[in-house]
Each structure stands twice: as C-alpha cells, then as structure tokens.
C-alpha positions in Angstrom: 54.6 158.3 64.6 51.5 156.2 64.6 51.3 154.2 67.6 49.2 151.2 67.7 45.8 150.5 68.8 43.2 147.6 68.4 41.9 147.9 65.1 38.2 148.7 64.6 37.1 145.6 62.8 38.7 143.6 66.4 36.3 145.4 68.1 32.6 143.1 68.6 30.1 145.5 66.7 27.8 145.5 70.3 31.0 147.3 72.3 31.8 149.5 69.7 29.8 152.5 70.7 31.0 151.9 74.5 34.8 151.8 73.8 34.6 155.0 71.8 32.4 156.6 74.1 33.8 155.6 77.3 34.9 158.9 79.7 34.6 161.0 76.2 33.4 163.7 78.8 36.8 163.8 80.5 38.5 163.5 76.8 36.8 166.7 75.1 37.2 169.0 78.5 41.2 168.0 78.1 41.2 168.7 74.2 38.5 172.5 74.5 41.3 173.3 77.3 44.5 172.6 75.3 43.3 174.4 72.4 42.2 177.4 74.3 45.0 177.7 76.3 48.8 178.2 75.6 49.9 175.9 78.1 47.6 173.5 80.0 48.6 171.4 82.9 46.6 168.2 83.5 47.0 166.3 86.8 45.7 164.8 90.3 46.3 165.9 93.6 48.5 164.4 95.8 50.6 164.1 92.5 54.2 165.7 93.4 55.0 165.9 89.8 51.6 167.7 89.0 53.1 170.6 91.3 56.8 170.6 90.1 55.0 171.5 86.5 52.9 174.0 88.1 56.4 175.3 90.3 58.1 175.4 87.0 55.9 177.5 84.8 55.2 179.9 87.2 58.9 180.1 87.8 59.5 181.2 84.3 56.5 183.5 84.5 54.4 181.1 81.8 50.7 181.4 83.1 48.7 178.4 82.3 45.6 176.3 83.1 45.0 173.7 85.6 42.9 170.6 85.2 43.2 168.3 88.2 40.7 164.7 87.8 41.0 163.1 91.2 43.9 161.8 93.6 45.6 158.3 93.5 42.3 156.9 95.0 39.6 158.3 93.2 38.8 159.1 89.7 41.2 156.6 88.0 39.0 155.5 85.9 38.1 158.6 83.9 42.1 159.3 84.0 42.6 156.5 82.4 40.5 157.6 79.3 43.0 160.6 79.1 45.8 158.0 79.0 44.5 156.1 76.2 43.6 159.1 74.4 47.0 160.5 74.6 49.3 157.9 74.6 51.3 159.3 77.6 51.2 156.8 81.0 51.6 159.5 83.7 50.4 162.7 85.1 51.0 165.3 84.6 50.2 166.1 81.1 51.7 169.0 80.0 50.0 170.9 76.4 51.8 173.6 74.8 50.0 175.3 72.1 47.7 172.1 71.9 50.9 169.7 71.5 51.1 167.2 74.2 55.1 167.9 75.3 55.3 165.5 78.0 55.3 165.2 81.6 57.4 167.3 84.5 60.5 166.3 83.9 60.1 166.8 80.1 58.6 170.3 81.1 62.1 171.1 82.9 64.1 170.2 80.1 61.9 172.2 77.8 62.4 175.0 79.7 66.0 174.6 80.4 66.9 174.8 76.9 64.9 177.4 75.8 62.9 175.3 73.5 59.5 175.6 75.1 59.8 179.7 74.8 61.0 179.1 71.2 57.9 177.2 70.3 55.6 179.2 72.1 56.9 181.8 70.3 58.0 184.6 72.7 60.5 186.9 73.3 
C-alpha cells in the first residue's frame, strides 16, 4: 500500500537535507520504542483518546510504553514529523509488535475481536 509523497527530484537540492532531517529526533525515539516494545502508545496530554488507549490496554492486562510529545498547544511541530512519518493524522498512535495498528478506537476493535492478542501472539 504505498501511499504518496513528493518525489525526491520535486524537492530543490538546497532543502533536501532539511525536509529529511526535520524533527528526525522525535522520529527515531518513536521507531527505537516501537521496536523495543510490544505495544507502544504515542500521544499528548490533554488528549482523551491518548488515555482511552492507555484505559484499554491496561484493561486487558497488556503492559506497554508511553510516549507523550506535548499538549494541543505545544509541541505540534515535532508531532507533526511523526505524522508525516507514519501516515496516520491523529493521536494516539498505537504500535504492536512495531506495526502501526491505528488509533483508540482501532485499539478497541482490536481488542474486541481478539485480533490484537492473536497477533501478539499470546495465550
């Protein structure tokens, strides 16, 4: 499912190095914590869907991590970067096993059908 993005060679040569650098911090802390974790949770505070993922999880007795970048007001920026980097317009950002699987309500469904245990491989 490739999903489109400005070509290279429609990027000017003196903003290349700055588009592909641009938050990379934020970026490679999100991917080192999805592959080291079974389950990562990536929000903001003040986020009420960032807590219903957290709520769920520990509901089903799934431990995970927590990365929160910011509130509504602060830190956008550098959220954004994770945005373009993953494709997915909200928060939370739920990982599983280092596979983005979606947001809270994605989370729920996961876990309603069994899937997400299933693919994470437990009992």
């Amino acid at each position: 499912m490739p999903r489109s993005i400005l070509e290279e060679s429609r990027i000017h040569p003196a903003i290349r190095d700055r588009v592909a650098n641009q938050h990379a911090d934020i970026v490679h802390n999100v991917q080192a914590a999805a592959a080291s974790n079974r389950i990562l949770v990536v929000g903001m505070a003040g986020n009420p869907f960032c807590r219903k993922a957290r709520r769920l999880l520990d509901g089903a007795g799934l431990a995970h991590q927590y990365l929160e970048f910011g509130s509504y007001l602060s830190q956008w920026r550098r959220r954004n970067a994770l945005k373009m980097w993953s494709g997915w317009p909200t928060f939370p950002m739920v990982f599983a096993k280092g596979v983005l699987i979606g947001g809270a309500q994605d989370l729920q469904r996961l876990l309603a059908s069994g899937e997400l245990v299933r693919f994470l491989g437990e009992p």
